[in-house]
C-alpha positions in Angstrom: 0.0 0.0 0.0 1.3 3.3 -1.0 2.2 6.0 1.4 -0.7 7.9 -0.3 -3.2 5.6 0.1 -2.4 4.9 4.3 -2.3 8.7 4.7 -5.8 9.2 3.0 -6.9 6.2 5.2 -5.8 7.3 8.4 -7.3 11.0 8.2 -10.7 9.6 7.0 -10.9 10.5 3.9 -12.0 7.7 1.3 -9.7 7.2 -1.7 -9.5 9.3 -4.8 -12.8 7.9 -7.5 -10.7 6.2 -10.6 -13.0 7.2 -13.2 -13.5 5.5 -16.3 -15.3 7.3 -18.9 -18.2 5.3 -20.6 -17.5 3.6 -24.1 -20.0 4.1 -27.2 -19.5 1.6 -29.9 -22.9 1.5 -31.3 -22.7 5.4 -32.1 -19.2 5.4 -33.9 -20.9 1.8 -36.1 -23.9 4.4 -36.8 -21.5 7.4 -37.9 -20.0 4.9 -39.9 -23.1 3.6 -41.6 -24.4 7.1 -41.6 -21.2 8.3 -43.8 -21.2 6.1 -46.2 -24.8 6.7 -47.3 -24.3 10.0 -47.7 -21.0 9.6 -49.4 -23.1 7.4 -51.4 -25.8 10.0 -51.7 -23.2 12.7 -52.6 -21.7 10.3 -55.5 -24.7 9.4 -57.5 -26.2 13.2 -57.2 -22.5 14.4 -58.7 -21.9 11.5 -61.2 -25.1 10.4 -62.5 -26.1 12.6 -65.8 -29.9 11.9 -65.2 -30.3 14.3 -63.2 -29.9 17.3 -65.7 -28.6 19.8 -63.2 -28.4 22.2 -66.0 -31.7 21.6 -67.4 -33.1 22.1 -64.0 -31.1 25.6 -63.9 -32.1 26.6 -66.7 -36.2 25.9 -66.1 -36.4 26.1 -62.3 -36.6 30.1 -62.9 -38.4 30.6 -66.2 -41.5 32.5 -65.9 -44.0 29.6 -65.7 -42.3 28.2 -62.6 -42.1 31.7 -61.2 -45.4 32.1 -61.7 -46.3 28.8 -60.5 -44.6 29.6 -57.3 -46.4 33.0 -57.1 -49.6 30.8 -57.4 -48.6 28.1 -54.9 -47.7 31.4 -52.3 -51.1 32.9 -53.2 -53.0 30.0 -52.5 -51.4 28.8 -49.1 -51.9 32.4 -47.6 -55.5 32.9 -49.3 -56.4 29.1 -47.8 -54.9 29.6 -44.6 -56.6 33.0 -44.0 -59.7 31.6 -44.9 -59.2 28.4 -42.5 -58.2 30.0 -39.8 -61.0 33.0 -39.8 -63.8 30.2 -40.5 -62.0 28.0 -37.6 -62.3 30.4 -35.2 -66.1 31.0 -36.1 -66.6 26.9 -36.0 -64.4 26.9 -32.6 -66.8 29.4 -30.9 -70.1 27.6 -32.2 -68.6 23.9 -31.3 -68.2 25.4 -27.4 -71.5 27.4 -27.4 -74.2 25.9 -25.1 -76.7 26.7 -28.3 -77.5 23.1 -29.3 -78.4 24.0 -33.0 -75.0 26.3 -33.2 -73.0 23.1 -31.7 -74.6 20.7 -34.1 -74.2 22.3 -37.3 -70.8 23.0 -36.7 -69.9 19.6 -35.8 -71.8 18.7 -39.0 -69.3 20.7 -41.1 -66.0 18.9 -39.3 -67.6 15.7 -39.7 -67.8 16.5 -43.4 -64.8 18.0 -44.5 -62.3 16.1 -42.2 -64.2 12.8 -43.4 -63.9 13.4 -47.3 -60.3 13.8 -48.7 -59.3 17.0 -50.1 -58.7 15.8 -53.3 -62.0 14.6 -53.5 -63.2 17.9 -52.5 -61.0 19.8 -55.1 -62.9 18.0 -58.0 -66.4 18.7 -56.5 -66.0 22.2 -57.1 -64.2 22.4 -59.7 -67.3 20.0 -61.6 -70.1 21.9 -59.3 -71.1 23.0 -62.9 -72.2 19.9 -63.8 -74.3 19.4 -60.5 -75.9 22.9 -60.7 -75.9 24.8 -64.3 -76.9 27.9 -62.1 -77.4 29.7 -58.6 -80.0 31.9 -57.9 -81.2 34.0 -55.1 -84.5 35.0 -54.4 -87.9 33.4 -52.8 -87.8 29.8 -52.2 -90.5 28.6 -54.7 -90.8 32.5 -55.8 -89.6 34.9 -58.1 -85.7 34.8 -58.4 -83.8 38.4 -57.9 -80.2 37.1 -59.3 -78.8 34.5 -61.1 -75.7 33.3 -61.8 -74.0 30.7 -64.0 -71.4 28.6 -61.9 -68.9 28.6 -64.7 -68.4 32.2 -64.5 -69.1 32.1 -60.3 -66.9 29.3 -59.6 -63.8 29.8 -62.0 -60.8 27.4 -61.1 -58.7 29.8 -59.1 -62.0 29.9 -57.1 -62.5 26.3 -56.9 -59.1 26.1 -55.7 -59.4 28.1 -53.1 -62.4 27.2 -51.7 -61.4 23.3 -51.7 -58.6 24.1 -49.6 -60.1 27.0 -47.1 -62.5 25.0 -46.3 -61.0 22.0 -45.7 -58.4 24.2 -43.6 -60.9 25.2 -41.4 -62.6 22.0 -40.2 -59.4 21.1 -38.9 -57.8 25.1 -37.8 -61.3 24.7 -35.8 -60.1 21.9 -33.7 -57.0 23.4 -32.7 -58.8 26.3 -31.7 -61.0 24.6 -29.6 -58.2 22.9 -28.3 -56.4 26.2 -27.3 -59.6 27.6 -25.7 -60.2 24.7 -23.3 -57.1 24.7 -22.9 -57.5 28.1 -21.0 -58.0 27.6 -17.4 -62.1 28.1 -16.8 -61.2 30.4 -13.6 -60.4 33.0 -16.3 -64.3 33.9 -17.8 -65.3 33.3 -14.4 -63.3 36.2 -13.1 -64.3 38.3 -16.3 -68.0 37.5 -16.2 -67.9 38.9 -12.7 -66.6 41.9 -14.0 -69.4 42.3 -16.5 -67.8 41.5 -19.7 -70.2 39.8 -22.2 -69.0 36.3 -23.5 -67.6 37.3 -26.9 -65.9 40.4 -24.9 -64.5 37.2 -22.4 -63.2 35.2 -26.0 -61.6 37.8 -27.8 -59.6 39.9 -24.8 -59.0 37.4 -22.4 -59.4 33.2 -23.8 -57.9 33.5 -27.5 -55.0 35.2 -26.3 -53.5 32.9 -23.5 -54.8 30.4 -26.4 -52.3 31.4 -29.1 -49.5 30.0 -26.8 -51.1 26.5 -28.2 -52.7 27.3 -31.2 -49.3 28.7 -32.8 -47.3 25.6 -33.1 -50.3 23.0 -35.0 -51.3 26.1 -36.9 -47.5 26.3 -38.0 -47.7 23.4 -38.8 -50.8 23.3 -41.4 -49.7 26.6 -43.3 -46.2 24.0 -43.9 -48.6 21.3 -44.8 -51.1 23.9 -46.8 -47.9 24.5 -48.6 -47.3 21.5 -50.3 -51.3 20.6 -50.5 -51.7 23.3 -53.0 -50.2 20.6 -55.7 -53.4 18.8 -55.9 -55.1 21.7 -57.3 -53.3 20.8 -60.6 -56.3 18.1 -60.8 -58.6 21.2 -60.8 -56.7 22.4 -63.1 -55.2 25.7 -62.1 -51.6 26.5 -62.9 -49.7 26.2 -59.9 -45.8 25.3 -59.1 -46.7 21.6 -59.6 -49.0 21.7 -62.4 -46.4 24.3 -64.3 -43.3 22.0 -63.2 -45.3 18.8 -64.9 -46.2 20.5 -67.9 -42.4 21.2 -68.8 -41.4 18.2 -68.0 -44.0 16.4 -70.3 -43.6 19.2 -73.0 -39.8 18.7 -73.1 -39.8 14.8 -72.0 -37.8 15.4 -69.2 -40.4 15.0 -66.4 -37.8 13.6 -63.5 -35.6 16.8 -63.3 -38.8 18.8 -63.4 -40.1 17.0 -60.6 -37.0 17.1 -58.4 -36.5 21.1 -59.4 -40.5 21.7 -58.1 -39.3 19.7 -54.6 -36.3 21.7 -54.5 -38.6 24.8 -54.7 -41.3 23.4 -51.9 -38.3 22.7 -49.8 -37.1 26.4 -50.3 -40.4 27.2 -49.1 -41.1 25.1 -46.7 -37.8 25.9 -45.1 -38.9 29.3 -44.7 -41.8 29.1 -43.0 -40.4 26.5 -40.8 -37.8 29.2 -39.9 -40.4 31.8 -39.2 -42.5 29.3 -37.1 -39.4 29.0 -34.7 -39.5 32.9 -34.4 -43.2 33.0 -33.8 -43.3 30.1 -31.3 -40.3 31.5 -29.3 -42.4 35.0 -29.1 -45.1 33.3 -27.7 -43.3 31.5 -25.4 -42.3 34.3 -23.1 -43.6 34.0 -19.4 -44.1 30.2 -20.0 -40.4 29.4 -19.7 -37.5 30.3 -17.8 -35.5 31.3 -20.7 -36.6 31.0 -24.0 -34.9 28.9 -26.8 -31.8 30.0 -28.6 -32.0 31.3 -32.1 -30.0 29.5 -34.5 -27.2 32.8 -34.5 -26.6 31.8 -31.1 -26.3 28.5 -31.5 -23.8 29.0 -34.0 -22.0 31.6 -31.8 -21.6 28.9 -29.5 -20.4 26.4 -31.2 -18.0 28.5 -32.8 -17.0 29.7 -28.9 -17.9 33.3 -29.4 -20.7 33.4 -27.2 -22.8 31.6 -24.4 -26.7 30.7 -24.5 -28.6 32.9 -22.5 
């Protein structure tokens, strides 16, 4: 025994912890495994002629993709404006103690969350074959205005009504779910101070709501995003629909198709980025400190800077 060790012993004091660190083979196999997929990746993308990089440069920006992508932009914040606003409404009659106000709004989930959206898209873009014309007037009475549904229900409208109405069965769920999520001591204390129920909603519920509305609602404006490429069954000339018709006209329909991803993953990316900005906002008060940016991550782990 060392002279060490019997002086450590004889004041008391245990010996000094060897400590071994902990060995991780299974992650260095997966880095492995990991690496050589993407090397793998990396080769057939840089080697492989089929994918017509050029080609793809020099269609991505022409003026029917950019107008395409105007399109697909158009449609997800006309759909999602239209969701959300009719969600709210369908939120507020689901939770109302009126029973007919209750029912019909569950009638309208039921329906447009239980019928696909492609489904959906056709119906109204083919509601001219179901009725040749609306009218308004006196049921069974003289009519005061007509309308033909080609010239009412054009594609761009068909289009947008598929999709903001779909949106809003399901916006109208996560609404809900924010509300109730509100704590029910909160109308109590403003109905004793005399506000009136929709005064109670709008100043007081919806806004403690957002903190959980904001991420799902994120979330569908991604997914809205990429749904807009089924209105090219409408038709109506969107990034998809403009991105397939190159590709068929010029019999090159695999780079088109991997130049509109490329474009939706742009996209997508972007929103994704402000969603991070817009939940972090929200999360103030709710957290002890809120969740680095992506700057300061980098700053840390370039060592210029400590999370805060």
């Amino acid at each position: 025994m060392s002279t060490v060790d019997t002086s450590t012993r004889s004041a008391g004091r245990p010996a000094p912890i060897q400590a071994v660190p902990v060995r991780h083979p299974g992650r260095w196999v997966a880095v492995a495994a990991i690496a050589v997929l993407v090397a793998m990746a990396v080769n057939s993308v840089a080697t492989n002629s089929n994918w017509e990089w050029q080609f793809q440069l020099d269609n991505a920006f022409s003026d029917p993709v950019l107008r395409g992508v105007r399109t697909t932009l158009w449609l997800t914040v006309a759909s999602m404006a239209m969701g959300v606003s009719l969600g709210v409404v369908l939120a507020v009659m689901r939770l109302s103690p009126n029973p007919v106000l209750s029912s019909a709004a569950w009638l309208y989930i039921w329906l447009f969350r239980g019928t696909p959206i492609l489904v959906q898209l056709v119906v109204w873009a083919n509601l001219g074959s179901l009725y040749r014309q609306i009218s308004l007037g006196v049921p069974f009475g003289p009519e005061w205005f007509t309308f033909d549904t080609r010239n009412l229900v054009p594609a761009g409208v068909a289009a947008l009504l598929g999709l903001g109405l779909n949106e809003a069965a399901y916006m109208s769920e996560i609404i809900r779910a924010g509300i109730l999520s509100v704590d029910e001591g909160q109308g109590e204390a403003a109905a004793a101070l005399g506000m009136s129920r929709m005064q109670t909603m709008r100043r007081i519920v919806l806004p403690q709501a957002m903190r959980v509305v904001v991420p799902p609602t994120g979330n569908e404006t991604i997914s809205m995003l990429k749904t807009t490429s089924l209105v090219a069954y409408v038709p109506y000339y969107e990034l998809f629909f403009q991105a397939q018709a190159i590709g068929n006209r010029t019999f090159q329909v695999f780079p088109m198709l991997v130049a509109a991803s490329l474009w939706y993953l742009a996209m997508t990316s972007v929103l994704m980025t402000g969603q991070y900005y817009i939940e972090r906002y929200y999360a103030r008060g709710s957290v002890r400190s809120l969740p680095p940016t992506p700057l300061q991550k980098l700053r840390v782990m370039l060592g210029r800077g400590e999370l805060r």
